[in-house]
C-alpha angles and dihedrals in degrees: 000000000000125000116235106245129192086255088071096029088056093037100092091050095055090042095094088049090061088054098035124234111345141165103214129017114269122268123245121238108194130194135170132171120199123237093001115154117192104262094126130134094252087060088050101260126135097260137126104241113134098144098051088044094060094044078051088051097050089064146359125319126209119221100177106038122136137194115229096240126006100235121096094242108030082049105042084047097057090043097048096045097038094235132106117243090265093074102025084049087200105133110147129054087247092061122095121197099219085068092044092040112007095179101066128125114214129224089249099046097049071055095059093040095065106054103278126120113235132199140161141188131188118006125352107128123024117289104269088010101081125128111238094187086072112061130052093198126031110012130123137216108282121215146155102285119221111257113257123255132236088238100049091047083055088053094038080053092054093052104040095047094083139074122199128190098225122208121233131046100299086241086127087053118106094243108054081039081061098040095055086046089049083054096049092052090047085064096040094048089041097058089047090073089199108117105263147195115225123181120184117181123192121198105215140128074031099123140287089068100233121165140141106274089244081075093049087039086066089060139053125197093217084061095050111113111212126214125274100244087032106154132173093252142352122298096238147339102257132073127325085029137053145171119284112256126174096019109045106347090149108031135036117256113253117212080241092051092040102059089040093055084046086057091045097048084048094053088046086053090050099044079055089057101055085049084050095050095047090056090045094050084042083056093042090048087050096048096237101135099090095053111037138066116230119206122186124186152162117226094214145348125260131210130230111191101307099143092356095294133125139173108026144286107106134100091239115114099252090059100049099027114103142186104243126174136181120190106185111171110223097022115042119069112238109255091010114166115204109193097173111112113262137167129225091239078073092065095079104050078051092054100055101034080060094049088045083239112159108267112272115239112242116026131135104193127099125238112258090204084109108052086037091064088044123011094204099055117129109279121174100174121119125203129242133219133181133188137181108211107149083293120043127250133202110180128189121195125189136166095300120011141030132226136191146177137210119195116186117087099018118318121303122185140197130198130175137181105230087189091062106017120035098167098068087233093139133059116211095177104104089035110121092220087054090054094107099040090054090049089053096045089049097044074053095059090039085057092059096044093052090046091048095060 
């Protein structure tokens, strides 16, 4: 657990002082997009994303941030309580945290203890995981899900592995239903004039890969480059690897297939982005920008063919690797690139130390605020990922390398050099002239653990 330090403690009183002179804390603008990996325009890939570009370009964008387990549920718990899955032990969709740590208080709700409206609307928590304590508008009954069956993930299989190019406009799809809801509540909360939270979840490139045909049109299979290491399948059944689930769970990925579902993951991102750019016109038109801080993630990876895998689940970096922005006015720099290593649990302790909240009990995460006045500041800190796939994995990732572990069977380990092989092809872990960096990497996981009890 982390200490409360005067920074923190002082934290709320110097707040006013990072915005200037103000009369009221700033408002909170929150968005997520599920299974969204970070190939964006804004990262350099060949994607149409100019909403979600210039959002990156109003603040500081973060190149090496990571979730703390690359699952919806297991991920948007830990952010949104500020804890890794080792403490939250929340590590399935069908888990729900009330039940794990009932005494947590939520971002949002700290949110709602201390004066501000909140509201929320899509997909924040999980779906029947929510925390109904946080918002004062959206929100639904949280509770302990049902397992799924073997059966219903086969079926889920069948349904997820498609993707379709829709006619119309896309106005009957969720997420422009979202986005036009999302609108609605701006105008609402702005003529409040009370500081608010507002978080807004959209649920694409979630599968099955669904969008108007103007986004498929953007992007033709033919065109699609595939990865390197790409295979038809995965390589085995045991860590690091897994089964395919969501793309091509019951079939192997053709070269063919595999460029077309790539296309089809692009148009869903774009059709994202124009939901994207009508909340944040929607956010110009109201004035908002010189009081509210705007926060745009993504809740987990996602692979696309790289060693046969796709969807997440795994401790490689594409699936734990995630776009993550912070526009601050008054305090972050327009266009600002941070390329120190960060974790999404940090994004709590951030949030409140901007807003001038009293510090929360319990979170393990480290304020952003200074990386966020100056992206190239001295940072330290390492980030942490866990997964439960038959063994357990506990995963840390700093500026160069990667280690993991696997605990199941004995103890099996993983570690990779980011600054000559960025593909995680080859596995340092048992080299004798890797021995002390395996010993530090590992001294840096047994320091988590040791936080998270």
């Amino acid at each position: 657990m982390e200490r409360l330090s005067r920074r923190a403690v002082v934290g709320p009183l110097l707040a006013p002082a990072l915005f200037g002179i103000r009369q009221r804390r700033p408002n909170v603008l929150f968005i997520t997009v599920d299974d969204l990996n970070t190939r964006l325009g804004c990262y350099g890939a060949p994607v149409v994303t100019p909403h979600i570009d210039r959002l990156a370009g109003r603040g500081v964008r973060f190149d090496r941030a990571y979730c703390q387990y690359p699952l919806c549920n297991p991920s948007r718990t830990s952010l949104l309580t500020g804890r890794r899955p080792p403490s939250t032990q929340v590590t399935h969709n069908h888990h729900w945290f009330r039940t794990r740590i009932p005494g947590a208080v939520t971002l949002p709700a700290h949110y709602r203890h201390n004066g501000y409206t909140t509201a929320q609307i899509g997909k924040v928590f999980h779906r029947g995981r929510d925390d109904e304590e946080a918002w004062n508008t959206g929100g639904t009954k949280g509770s302990e899900g049902e397992p799924i069956t073997a059966e219903a993930q086969k079926q889920w299989g069948r349904t997820a592995d498609r993707w379709a190019a829709i006619d119309g406009n896309g106005e009957d799809q969720p997420d422009a239903r979202i986005a036009l809801g999302a609108v609605s509540l701006l105008r609402t909360l702005a003529r409040q004039g009370k500081p608010f939270f507002l978080a807004i979840g959209f649920a694409r490139p979630h599968a099955p890969l669904v969008a108007p045909k103007r986004c498929f049109d953007l992007y033709h299979p033919a065109d699609m480059e595939l990865p390197a290491d790409f295979a038809a399948q995965p390589p085995g059944n045991e860590w690091p690897f897994r089964p395919n689930f969501d793309l091509f769970a019951t079939r192997q990925a053709t070269r063919s297939l595999a460029r077309e579902a790539i296309a089809a993951y692009y148009a869903c991102v774009s059709f994202v982005d124009e939901q994207v750019g009508r909340v944040m016109a929607e956010f110009d038109a109201l004035g908002l920008g010189e009081d509210t801080i705007v926060v745009f993630w993504g809740d987990n990876g996602w692979h696309l063919g790289a060693k046969g895998l796709w969807s997440k689940m795994t401790l490689f970096e594409d699936s734990l690797r995630v776009p993550f922005t912070i526009f601050a006015p008054g305090v972050s720099g327009a266009g600002g690139v941070c390329g120190r290593t960060v974790e999404m649990v940090d994004l709590y302790p951030t949030l409140i130390e901007l807003c001038g909240l009293p510090p929360a009990r319990d979170l393990e995460g480290r304020t952003l605020a200074p990386l966020l006045r100056d992206p190239t500041a001295s940072w330290d800190k390492p980030a942490y990922s866990y997964l439960t796939h038959g063994a357990r994995g506990a995963s840390v990732r700093n500026g160069r390398f990667r280690y993991t572990e696997w605990q199941g069977a004995g103890v099996k380990a993983e570690l990779y050099d980011y600054q000559t092989d960025p593909g995680e092809s080859k596995n340092l872990a048992d080299s004798p002239e890797y021995r002390a960096r395996v010993s530090q990497m590992r001294a840096l996981l047994a320091k988590a653990d040791k936080s998270s009890r």
